[in-house]
Steps between C-alpha positions, in 0.01 A plus 500: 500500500417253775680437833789314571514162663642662816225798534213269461626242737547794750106605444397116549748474823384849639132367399544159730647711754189713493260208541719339791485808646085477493497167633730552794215748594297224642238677736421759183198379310296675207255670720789617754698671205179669374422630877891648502446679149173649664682655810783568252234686221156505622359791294747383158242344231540146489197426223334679218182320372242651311597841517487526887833494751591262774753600732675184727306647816162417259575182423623405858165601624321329331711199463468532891134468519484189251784363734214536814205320265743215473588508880084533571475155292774315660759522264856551580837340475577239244166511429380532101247757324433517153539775329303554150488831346590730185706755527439762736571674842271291689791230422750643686197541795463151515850355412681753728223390799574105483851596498427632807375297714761258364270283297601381117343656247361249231541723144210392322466547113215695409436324185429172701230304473294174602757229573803751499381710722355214756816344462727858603301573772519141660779375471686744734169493752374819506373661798311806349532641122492881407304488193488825287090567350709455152602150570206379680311292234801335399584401835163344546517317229730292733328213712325506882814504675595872368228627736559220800729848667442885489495658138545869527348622208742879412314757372706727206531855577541590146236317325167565522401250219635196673327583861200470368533109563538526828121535574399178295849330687334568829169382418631178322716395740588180514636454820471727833843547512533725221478849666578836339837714535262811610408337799766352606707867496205634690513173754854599610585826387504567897837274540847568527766282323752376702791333284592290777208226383764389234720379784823381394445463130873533355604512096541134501098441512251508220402784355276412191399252324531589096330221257667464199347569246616262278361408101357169658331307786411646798716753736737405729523719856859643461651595855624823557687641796539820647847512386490390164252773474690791636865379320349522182460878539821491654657314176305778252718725674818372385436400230343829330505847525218555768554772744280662719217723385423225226143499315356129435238408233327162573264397265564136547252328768635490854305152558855365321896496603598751199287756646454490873824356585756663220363794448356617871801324692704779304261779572567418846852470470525869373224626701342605165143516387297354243225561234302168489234435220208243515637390165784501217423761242742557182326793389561717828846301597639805394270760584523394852850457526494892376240589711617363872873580380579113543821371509466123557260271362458154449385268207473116440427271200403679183366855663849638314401365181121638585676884524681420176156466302375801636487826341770745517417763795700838615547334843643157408842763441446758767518295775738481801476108502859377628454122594269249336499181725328165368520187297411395126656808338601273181814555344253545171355826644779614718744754285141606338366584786804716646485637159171655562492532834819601608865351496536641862274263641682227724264195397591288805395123315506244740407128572373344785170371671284509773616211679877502371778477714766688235420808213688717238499800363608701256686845615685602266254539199604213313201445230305185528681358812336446780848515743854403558693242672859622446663243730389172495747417843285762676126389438279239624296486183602270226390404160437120388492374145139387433355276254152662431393208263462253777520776773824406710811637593793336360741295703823356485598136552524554880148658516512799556382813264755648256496866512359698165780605244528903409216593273254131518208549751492317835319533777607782792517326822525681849703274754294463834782255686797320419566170506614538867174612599658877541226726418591792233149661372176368672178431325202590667255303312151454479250413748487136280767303628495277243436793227827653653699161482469511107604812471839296638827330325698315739832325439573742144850525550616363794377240702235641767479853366108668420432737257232704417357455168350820310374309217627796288722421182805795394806558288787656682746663248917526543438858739316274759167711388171316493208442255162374589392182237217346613328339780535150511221324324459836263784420338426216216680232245400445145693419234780361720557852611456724843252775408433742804157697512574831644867542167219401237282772650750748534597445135134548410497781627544733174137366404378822645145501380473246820417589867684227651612141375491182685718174412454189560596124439176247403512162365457385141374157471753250378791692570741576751569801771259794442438726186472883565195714550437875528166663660492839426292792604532737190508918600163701456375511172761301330413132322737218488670482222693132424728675239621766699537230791680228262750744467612623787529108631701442166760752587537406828442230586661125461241268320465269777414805725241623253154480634307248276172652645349841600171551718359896499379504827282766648661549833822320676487363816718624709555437870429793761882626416479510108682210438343253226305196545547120294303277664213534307622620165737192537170254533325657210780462264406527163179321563211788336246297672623641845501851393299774251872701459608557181779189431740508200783259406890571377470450121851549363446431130211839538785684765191538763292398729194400352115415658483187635321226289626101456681621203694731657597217710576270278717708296706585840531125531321455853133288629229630649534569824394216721354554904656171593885651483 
């Protein structure tokens, strides 16, 4: 049974409190919170990574000594350094040292590349880049101006395999400035750090810049304070049963918000420690958790459903996991997973993003909701009705947007000012003024007011309890009716021969809206099977939500945080030409999905598909 009205609005008050409480704290920054839980703890572990323990003392050493190759180049306050590299200790070297000296660290993805990376690194003027050996030939793939500062290129303590580069790196060299972590350490390792260097830095400064990662176009430079770093551990803390002596599991990369931010702000808050891995495993999720007697982990986009395919294991029931903290657990896979799992898991669903100025989440273990607003009177977020066929909010005849009825989608807005220019929840934006100004509504209820838009569609039922839909754009019309991507997925779910399923909206010449589509990566060893598929969409699904087309794909593409790509399944469309995946077509008069062929089509009543639309 869930929590009253009255307890969760106490959590979300006590949880406001907690973050006002941070930001009073204005000459406390990141790196000056780390330095207190060293004094505090030096010799309590603080990282386990490969196998091998780092206490905080360890990792302030060292952060200390990347903190002097900085100073040596001339970098210091306000001052930018990107940062690309996998998982690993020599992360929290580097990201710990710019912190520092009070420069911003510039969180670049390691799966970057050409353009994207070029375009990261530049556009928030980089003064030097820690580069890990792992990284490096992606981040050359980048133009002349990645190499127009000093590129410290970070050796990997753990892996032999990938130092072998860094021989053929410094012959090959493009550019003098590129200069190897080794020497650097030795060119300093005489200096003392002396804090003071970051001056008066206060909470209120930049912190990081996190790229979203986004499905399309390139990344925007999200700003991140100090504070809205440190309050996010501080929020964790109310709202879920964390306590001190806490075990964290991050396989998520730290190069993103989810990971660095959520997860490690809360490791600080508790003073805990944390096993990191260079990547996401499902078959040793649970041997690990066993194994470093974890009690927190995290997860985004589909790594729940990933566990759910795997095979069962002893450990996956003796475990002392307590808190799972993420986003994406699908209502779908939710009571199956606490099934096999464990029902005394507190799944901690949320919503929010990067750059967001308001969040949710779920504390009471309410399946498939991703939080609560209980009092409407006591929020600053609101929901506003959307039409998603020509992509606009509904208004009323004096302009401004109706709000969205109990159980229809709208869009959650987070209120930065009122009309009366009073600010109630800041957004920080991105380094793009003009990229943040779109992210803006102004005038949506009252005259003056600015909101910030999420661009995220839900359902709210009669409890006040939320359900994610869709993102805007994701979800699609056809047949005159609203059909969202992630519910058709989530329905197609029992089709368990499949890995993962993608939906999406594509056009059909001569007709109007967008007619469904499913890629689907099928399990090991298992072939599609149309029948089998037919039928599950039959039972569940409304026929204008019933995917006229399926496309086996080999692999999905997912962005660095396991959340599914469109773009370019959207292009190709049904079009064969574009693609050598098996393609099969809804036949209802057969009940399946049959192979592709202009018959197929024909019978389903649909052209070709044409580039030009």
């Amino acid at each position: 049974m869930g929590m009253t009205r009255d307890e969760y609005q106490t959590i979300i008050e006590n949880t406001n409190k907690a973050s006002m409480d941070v930001a009073m704290q204005r000459d406390i920054t990141i790196a000056d919170a780390f330095e207190k839980l060293v004094e505090q703890q030096p010799d309590k572990t603080f990282l386990i990574f490969e196998d091998h323990y780092f206490s905080y003392a360890d990792i302030n050493a060292s952060a200390n000594v990347y903190a002097n190759i900085l100073i040596h180049h001339g970098v210091g306050k306000g001052d930018s350094v990107a940062l690309m590299m996998e998982n690993r200790v020599e992360f929290f070297y580097a990201w710990l040292g710019i912190l520092k000296v009070g420069a911003v660290a510039a969180l670049i993805n390691t799966e970057a590349k050409a353009k994207a990376v070029s375009h990261a690194v530049t556009t928030v003027n980089c003064q030097l880049a820690f580069v890990g050996v792992e990284c490096y030939s992606r981040y050359a793939s980048g133009d002349d101006r990645l190499f127009a500062f000093p590129v410290v290129i970070v050796s990997d303590s753990f892996d032999k395999q990938a130092n072998k580069a860094l021989a053929s790196i410094s012959e090959n060299k493009p550019s003098n400035h590129i200069v190897m972590v080794d020497a650097e350490l030795e060119l300093v390792a005489d200096k003392t750090f002396d804090k003071s260097v970051r001056g008066d830095l206060n909470n209120t400064d930049t912190a990081c810049y996190i790229f979203t990662s986004g499905t399309t176009g390139l990344p925007k430079a999200a700003l991140i304070t100090h504070s809205k770093w440190l309050s996010t551990g501080q929020r964790w803390l109310q709202m879920s049963p964390m306590q001190v002596g806490d075990i964290f599991y991050c396989v998520i990369p730290i190069f993103h918000g989810a990971g660095l931010m959520s997860l490690f702000s809360a490791v600080f808050a508790v003073g805990g420690h944390c096993v990191l891995k260079r990547k996401f495993s499902a078959s040793a999720f649970w041997k690990d958790i066993a194994k470093y007697k974890v009690t927190v982990a995290i997860y985004v986009g589909e790594i729940c459903r990933y566990l759910l395919r795997t095979p069962v294991c002893e450990e996956e029931k003796n475990h002392g996991l307590r808190i799972l903290l993420g986003s994406g657990m699908g209502a779908d896979i939710w009571t199956q997973f606490t099934d096999r799992f464990g029902d005394h898991i507190a799944i901690r669903e949320g919503w929010g993003s990067t750059e967001s100025n308001c969040n949710m989440t779920n504390m009471d273990n309410r399946p498939g909701s991703c939080g609560r607003i209980p009092y409407w009177e006591k929020t600053f977020m609101r929901m506003a009705a959307f039409d998603v066929e020509s992509e606009t909010h509904i208004r009323n005849a004096s302009g401004f947007c109706e709000l969205a009825e109990v159980g229809k989608a709208g869009e959650l807005l987070g209120q930065v000012h009122t009309g009366s220019g009073q600010i109630v929840s800041p957004f920080d934006g991105y380094t793009d003024a003009e990229a943040s100004e779109k992210k803006l509504l102004r005038n949506v209820f009252e005259q003056g007011d600015c909101w910030f838009s999420t661009g995220d569609l839900f359902r709210q039922d009669d409890e006040g309890y939320f359900y994610f839909v869709d993102r805007i754009g994701d979800t699609f019309r056809w047949k005159s009716e609203n059909v969202s991507t992630t519910e058709v997925a989530h329905q197609l779910a029992e089709y368990t021969d499949a890995e993962l399923i993608n939906i999406y909206g594509v056009k059909v010449p001569d007709t109007e809206g967008r007619a469904g589509m499913a890629a689907v990566v099928m399990a090991e060893g298992k072939i599609f099977d149309g029948e089998a598929f037919y039928r599950i969409a039959a039972d569940n699904l409304q026929s204008y939500a019933t995917p006229l087309f399926v496309r086996v794909v080999k692999a999905m593409d997912l962005t660095g945080t396991y959340k599914l790509r469109k773009v370019e399944l959207v292009r190709d469309a049904y079009n064969p030409e574009l693609f050598d995946d098996d393609l099969y077509v809804l036949n209802k008069s057969a009940s399946a999905y049959l192979p592709y062929s202009a018959q197929a089509l024909e019978d389903l009543g649909v052209a070709a598909f044409q580039a030009e639309i």
